[in-house]
C-alpha positions in Angstrom: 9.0 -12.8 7.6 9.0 -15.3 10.3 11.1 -17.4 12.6 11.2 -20.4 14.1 13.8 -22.0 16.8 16.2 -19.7 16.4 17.6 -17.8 19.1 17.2 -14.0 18.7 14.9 -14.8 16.3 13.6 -11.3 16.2 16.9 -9.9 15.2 16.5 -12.3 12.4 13.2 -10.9 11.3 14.6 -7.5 11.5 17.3 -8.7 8.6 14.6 -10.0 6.9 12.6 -7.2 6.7 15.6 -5.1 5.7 15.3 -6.8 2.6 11.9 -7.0 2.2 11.6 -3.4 2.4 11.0 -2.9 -1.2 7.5 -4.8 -0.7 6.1 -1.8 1.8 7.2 1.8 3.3 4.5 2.8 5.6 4.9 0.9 8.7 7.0 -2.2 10.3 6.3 -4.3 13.3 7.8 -7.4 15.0 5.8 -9.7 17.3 7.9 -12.4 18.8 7.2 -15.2 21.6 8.6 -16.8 24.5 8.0 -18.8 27.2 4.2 -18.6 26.2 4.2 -14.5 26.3 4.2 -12.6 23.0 6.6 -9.2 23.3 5.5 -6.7 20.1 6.7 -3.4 18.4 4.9 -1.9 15.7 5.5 1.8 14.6 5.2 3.7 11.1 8.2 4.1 8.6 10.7 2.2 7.3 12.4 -0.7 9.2 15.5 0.8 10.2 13.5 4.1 11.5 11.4 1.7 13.8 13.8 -0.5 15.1 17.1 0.3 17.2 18.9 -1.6 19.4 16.6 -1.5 22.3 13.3 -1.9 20.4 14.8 -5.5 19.0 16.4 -6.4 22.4 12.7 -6.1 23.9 11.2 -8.9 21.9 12.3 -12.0 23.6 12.4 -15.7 22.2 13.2 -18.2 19.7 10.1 -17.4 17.8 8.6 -14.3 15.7 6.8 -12.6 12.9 7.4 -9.3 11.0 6.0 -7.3 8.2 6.3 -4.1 6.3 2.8 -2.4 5.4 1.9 -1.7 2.3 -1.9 -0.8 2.3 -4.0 -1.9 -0.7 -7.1 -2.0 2.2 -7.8 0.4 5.2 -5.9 4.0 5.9 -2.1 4.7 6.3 -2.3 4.7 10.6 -0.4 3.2 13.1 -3.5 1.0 14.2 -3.3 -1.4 10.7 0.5 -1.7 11.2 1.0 -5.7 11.3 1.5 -8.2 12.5 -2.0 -7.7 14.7 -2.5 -9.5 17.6 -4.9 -10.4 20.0 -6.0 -12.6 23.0 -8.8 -14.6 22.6 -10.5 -17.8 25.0 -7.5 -19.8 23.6 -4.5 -17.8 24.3 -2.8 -15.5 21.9 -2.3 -15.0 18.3 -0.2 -13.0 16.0 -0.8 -12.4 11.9 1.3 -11.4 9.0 -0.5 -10.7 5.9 0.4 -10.0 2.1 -2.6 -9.8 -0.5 -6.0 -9.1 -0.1 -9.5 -10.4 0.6 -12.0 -9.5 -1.7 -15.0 -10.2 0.1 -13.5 -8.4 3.7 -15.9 -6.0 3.6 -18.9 -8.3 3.2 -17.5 -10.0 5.7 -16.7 -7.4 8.1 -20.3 -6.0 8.1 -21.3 -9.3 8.7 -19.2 -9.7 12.0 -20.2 -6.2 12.6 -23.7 -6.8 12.6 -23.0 -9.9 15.1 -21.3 -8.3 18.1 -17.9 -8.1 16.4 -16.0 -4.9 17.3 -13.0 -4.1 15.1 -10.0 -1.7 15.9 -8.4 -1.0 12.6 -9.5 -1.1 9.0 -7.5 -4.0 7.4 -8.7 -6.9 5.8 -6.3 -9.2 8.0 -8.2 -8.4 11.1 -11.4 -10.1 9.7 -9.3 -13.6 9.8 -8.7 -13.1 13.7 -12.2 -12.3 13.8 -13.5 -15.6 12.4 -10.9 -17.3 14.0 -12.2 -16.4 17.8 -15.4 -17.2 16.7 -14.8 -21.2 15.4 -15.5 -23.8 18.2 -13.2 -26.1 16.1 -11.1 -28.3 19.1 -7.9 -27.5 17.7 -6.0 -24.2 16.8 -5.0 -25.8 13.0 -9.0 -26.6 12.6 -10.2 -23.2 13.7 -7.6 -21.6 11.4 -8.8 -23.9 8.3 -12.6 -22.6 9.4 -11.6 -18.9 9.1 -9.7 -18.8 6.1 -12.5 -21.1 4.2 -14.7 -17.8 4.4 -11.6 -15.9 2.3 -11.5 -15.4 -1.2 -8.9 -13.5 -2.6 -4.9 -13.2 -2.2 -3.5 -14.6 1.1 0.0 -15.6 1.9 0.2 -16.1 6.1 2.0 -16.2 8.8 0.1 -17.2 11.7 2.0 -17.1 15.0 0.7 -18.8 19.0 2.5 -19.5 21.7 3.9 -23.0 20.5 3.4 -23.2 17.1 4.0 -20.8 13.3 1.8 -21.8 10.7 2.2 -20.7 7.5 -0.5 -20.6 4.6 -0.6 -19.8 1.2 -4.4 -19.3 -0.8 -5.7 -21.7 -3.5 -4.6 -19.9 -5.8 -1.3 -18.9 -5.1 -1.3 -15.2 -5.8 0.9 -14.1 -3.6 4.8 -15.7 -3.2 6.0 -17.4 0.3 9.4 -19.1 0.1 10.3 -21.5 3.0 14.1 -22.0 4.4 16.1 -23.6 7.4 18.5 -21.8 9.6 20.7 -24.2 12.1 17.9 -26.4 14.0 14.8 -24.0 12.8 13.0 -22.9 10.2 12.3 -19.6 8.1 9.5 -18.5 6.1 9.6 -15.6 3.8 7.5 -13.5 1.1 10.9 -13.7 -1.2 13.5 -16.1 -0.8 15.9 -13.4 -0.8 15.3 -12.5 2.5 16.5 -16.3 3.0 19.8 -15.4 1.2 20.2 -12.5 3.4 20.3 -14.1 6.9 22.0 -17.2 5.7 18.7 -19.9 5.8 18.7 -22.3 3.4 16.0 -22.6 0.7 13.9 -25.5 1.3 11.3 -24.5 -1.4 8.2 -22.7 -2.0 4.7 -23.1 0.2 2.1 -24.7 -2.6 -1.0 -23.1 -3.6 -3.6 -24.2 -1.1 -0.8 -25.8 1.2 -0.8 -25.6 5.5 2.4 -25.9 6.7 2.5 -26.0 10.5 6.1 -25.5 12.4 5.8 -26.5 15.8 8.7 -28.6 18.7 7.5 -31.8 16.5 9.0 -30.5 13.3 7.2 -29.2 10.3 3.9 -30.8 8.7 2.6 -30.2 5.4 -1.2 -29.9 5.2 -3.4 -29.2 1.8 -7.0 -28.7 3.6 -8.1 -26.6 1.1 -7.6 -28.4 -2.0 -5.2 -26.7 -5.0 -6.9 -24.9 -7.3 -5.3 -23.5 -10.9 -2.3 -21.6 -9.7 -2.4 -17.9 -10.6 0.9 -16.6 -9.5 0.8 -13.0 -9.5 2.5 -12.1 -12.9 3.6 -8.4 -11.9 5.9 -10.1 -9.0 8.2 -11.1 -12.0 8.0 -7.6 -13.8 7.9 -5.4 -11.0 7.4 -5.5 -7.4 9.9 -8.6 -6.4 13.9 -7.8 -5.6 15.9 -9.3 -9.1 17.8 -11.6 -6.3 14.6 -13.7 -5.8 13.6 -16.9 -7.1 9.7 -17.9 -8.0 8.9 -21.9 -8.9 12.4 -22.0 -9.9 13.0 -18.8 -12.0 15.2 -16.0 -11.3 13.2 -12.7 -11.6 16.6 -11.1 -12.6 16.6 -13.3 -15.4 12.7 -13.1 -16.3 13.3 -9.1 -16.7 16.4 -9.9 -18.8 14.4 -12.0 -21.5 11.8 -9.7 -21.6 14.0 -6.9 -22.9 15.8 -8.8 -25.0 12.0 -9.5 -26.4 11.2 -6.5 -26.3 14.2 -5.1 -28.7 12.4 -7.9 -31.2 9.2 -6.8 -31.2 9.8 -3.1 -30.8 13.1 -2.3 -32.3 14.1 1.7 -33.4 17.3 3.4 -34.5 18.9 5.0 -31.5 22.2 5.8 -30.0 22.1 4.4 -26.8 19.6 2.6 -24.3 18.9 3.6 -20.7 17.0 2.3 -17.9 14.4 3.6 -15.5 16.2 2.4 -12.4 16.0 0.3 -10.5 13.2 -2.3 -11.7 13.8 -1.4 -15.2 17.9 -1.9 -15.2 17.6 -5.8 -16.2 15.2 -5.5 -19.1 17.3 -2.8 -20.3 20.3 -4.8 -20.5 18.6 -7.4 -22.3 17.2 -4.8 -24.8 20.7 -3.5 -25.4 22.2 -7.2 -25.9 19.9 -7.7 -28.4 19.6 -4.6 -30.0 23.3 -4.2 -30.2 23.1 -0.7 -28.7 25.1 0.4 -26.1 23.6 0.6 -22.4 24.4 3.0 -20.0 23.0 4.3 -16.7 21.5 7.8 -18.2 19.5 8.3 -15.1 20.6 7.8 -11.4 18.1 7.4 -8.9 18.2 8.7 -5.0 17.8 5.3 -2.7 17.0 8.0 0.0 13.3 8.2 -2.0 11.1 5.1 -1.8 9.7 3.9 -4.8 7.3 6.3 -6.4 4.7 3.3 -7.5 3.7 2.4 -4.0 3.7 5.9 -2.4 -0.3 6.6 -0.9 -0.9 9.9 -2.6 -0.3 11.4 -6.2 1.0 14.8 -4.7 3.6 12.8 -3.3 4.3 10.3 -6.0 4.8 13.6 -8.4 7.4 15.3 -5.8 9.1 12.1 -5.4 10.0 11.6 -9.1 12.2 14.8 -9.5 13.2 13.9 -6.1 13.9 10.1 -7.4 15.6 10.6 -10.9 18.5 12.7 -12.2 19.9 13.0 -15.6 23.2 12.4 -16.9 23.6 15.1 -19.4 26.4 13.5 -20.6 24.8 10.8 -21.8 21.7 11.5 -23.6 22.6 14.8 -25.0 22.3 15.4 -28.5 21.8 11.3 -28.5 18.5 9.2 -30.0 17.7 7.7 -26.8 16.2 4.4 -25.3 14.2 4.5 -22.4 13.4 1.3 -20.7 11.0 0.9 -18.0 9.3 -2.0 -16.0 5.4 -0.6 -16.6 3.6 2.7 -17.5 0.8 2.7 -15.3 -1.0 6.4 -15.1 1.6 8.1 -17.2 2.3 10.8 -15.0 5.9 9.0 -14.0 7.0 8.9 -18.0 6.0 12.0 -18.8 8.1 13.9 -16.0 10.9 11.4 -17.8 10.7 12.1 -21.1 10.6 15.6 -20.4 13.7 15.4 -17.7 15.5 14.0 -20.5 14.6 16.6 -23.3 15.5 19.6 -21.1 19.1 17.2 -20.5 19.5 17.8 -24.2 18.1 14.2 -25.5 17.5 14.4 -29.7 14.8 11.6 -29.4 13.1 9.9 -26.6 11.5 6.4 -27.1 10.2 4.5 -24.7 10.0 1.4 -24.5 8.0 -0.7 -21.5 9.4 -4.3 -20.4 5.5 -5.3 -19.7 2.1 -5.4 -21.5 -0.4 -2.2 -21.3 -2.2 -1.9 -17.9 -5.9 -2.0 -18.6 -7.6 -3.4 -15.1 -7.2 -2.9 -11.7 -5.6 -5.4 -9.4 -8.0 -6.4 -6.4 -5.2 -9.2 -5.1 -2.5 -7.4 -3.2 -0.8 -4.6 -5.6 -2.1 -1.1 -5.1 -3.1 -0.1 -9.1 -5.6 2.9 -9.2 -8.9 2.5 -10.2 -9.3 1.9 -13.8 -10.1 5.1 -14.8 -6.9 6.4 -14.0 -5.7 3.3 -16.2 -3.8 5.3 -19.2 -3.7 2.4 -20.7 -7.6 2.0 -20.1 -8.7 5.0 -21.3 -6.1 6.0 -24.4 -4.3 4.4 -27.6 -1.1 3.5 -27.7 -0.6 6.4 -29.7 -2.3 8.8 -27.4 0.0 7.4 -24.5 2.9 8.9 -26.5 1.4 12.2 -27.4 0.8 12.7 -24.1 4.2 11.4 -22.2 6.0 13.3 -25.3 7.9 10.9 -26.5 9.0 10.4 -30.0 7.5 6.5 -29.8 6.2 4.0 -27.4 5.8 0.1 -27.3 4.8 -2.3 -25.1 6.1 -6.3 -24.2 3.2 -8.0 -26.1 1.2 -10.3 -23.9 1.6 -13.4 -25.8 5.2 -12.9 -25.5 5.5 -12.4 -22.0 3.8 -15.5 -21.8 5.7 -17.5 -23.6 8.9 -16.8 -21.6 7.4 -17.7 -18.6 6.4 -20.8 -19.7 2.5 -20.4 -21.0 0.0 -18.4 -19.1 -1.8 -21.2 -17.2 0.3 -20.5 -14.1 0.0 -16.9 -13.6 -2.7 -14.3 -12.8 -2.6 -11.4 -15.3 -5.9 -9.8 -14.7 -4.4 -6.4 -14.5 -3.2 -6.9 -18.8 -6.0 -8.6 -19.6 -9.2 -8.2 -17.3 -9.5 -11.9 -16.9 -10.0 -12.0 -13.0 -9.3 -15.9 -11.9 -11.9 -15.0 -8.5 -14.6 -12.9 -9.1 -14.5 -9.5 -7.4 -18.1 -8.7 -6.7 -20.8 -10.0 -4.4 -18.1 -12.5 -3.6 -19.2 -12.7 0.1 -23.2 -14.1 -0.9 -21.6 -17.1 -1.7 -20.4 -17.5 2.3 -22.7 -17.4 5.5 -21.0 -17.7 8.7 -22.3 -21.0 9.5 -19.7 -23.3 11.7 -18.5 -26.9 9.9 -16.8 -29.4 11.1 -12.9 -28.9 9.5 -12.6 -31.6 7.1 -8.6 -32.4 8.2 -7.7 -34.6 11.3 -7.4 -33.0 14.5 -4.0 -31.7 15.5 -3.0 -33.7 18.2 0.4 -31.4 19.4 -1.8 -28.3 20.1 
């Protein structure tokens, strides 16, 4: 999240974060500028544990950054909280990050092995790395240097003392939704963090696209060229609030159609259909409308428990589902029952489930998931476990259900999904089908850290 020309705009960012929470639990900062002096906060937990009153009244100006950790790279400690900062020979510098850099850690032990001492262990820190080091005349130049060694996911905000840039990769893995609020501007992983603190949408940063927000006004810059966009396609199934928009689409109504598919493809005789809340509540309304079954809330879920998917460790992901779901007897007892979820990723989450459900006096228990089968690990921003732990990777379809114990099990065909988002062309879906649009090994051989001259004009406000 990130401000621009607006006063307390670190009271902003806190909103912003508030509804960005869903993206990360393990950490929260704020960095925030005026009159050329940046003023930062950064602490472990969830925004509203981090900030009070006094902690947002500390970070002064019109101008600021925030993000919510959620680590895909480096440990679960204070010292990778974002946004970093740091001083360097042109003055200071803050970062927001969301993705991840595939070739960080050829990178890294390049720096490393020339003088380049690093204080945490995430990705993002290499970028302030290879920024110090460019000789480029003006800040926009020396960012274009640094992020022409990336390859990967990157959406950024990148803060100085007069100026918030904000970049999106090539490819366009990752979402960043732009907005104005009175006289400034805000920038924003999920456009309903726009809604919540009344900006404007102005539209979505393009793959490959610079846009730098300074006094002047905002400029557009493509420096990178625009390669095939590869949207992230779990964003639309999974880890995006149903209140957001991407290119246009509402993921509310994305989730909708494909449970409505999915009672095509997969229908069964049952008695009523339930979701896994919350990111499985829209697909299972659509599966009811078009089934004709009726839907009702046979599970409530504890918003004191984050969400299981994202937690760091599996003891605590297995503790937090019974701490997570309850069952309403009422409901699914003695009934042929419907289970919709968003995604079954290591099974271990469905087959606490089903089972809650049987001991809540369910006859039958199908389930039925509003996404392909997960067969490849994600290396561009979303925390999937190695592919071994794939179920998906390693079992049948009927295997899955023998071992979740439920009475069936069907998946949200790929072509399908496809076809309601409009084709597959614009999407990334490496993690359904193993088709990975940049390469995830010996990336970094194709980079030496040899200096170029920027190939954009030279920015004549910095």
């Amino acid at each position: 999240m990130g401000v621009f020309g607006v006063e307390e705009a670190s009271n902003i960012t806190y909103l912003g974060l508030h509804s960005l929470q869903h993206r990360g639990q393990e950490g929260a900062g704020i960095v925030s500028c005026s009159d050329d002096k940046f003023y930062q906060f950064r602490a472990r937990g969830l925004v509203g544990d981090v900030f009070g009153a006094d902690e947002i009244g500390s970070l002064h100006g019109a101008m600021a950054i925030g993000h919510v950790r959620y680590s895909t790279t480096g440990e679960n400690a204070l010292k990778n909280v974002q946004p970093l900062s740091a001083t360097y020979r042109y003055g200071q510098v803050a970062i927001s990050h969301n993705g991840n850099i595939v070739n960080a850690k050829e990178l890294r032990t390049q720096l490393e092995s020339e003088g380049s001492i690093f204080s945490s262990t995430s990705d993002t820190e290499v970028i302030l790395h290879l920024l110090a080091r460019s000789s480029q005349k003006t800040f926009v130049n020396r960012l274009v240097e640094a992020l022409s060694y990336l390859q990967g996911a990157y959406s950024l905000l990148v803060m100085t003392e007069n100026k918030l840039v904000a970049v999106r990769d090539p490819h366009g893995f990752r979402p960043l939704a732009w907005g104005r609020l009175g006289g400034g501007h805000v920038l924003a992983s999920e456009s309903c963090a726009l809604d919540l603190v009344g900006a404007t949408v102005v539209r979505e940063i393009n793959p490959g696209e610079m846009l730098i927000v300074d006094k002047n006004g905002a400029t557009s810059i493509s420096p990178f060229g625009r390669q095939d966009t590869k949207s992230c396609i779990f964003e639309q199934i999974y880890f995006a609030r149903p209140n957001t928009v991407f290119s246009g689409r509402s993921v509310y109504e994305s989730r909708y159609q494909f449970g409505r598919t999915l009672a095509k493809e997969c229908a069964v005789a049952a008695d009523v259909v339930i979701p896994v809340p919350d990111s499985g509540t829209a697909a299972a309304l659509g599966y009811a409308y078009e089934s004709g079954l009726p839907f009702h809330q046979g599970l409530i879920r504890s918003h004191y428990v984050g969400r299981t998917f994202i937690e760091p460790s599996q003891s605590i992901r297995d503790f937090g589902v019974k701490l997570k779901l309850s069952p309403i007897r009422s409901v699914v007892e003695g009934k042929r029952v419907v289970v919709i979820d968003d995604s079954l990723v290591r099974g271990t989450t469905s087959r606490k489930i089903v089972r809650m459900l049987r001991n809540a006096g369910a006859k039958e228990v199908h389930v039925r998931i509003a996404a392909p089968p997960i067969i490849a690990s994600c290396f561009y921003g979303i925390d999937t476990p190695e592919v071994s732990e794939l179920i998906a990777h390693t079992m049948s379809q009927d295997e899955i259900s023998t071992y979740i114990g439920s009475d069936t099990l069907g998946y949200l065909p790929v072509v399908s999904m496809h076809e309601l988002l409009g084709g597959r062309s614009g999407f990334c879906d490496a993690c359904f089908t193993g088709d990975y649009p940049v390469p995830v090994a010996d990336v970094a051989a194709t980079h030496q850290l040899d200096l170029f001259s920027a190939n954009i004009e030279p920015d004549s406000s910095d």
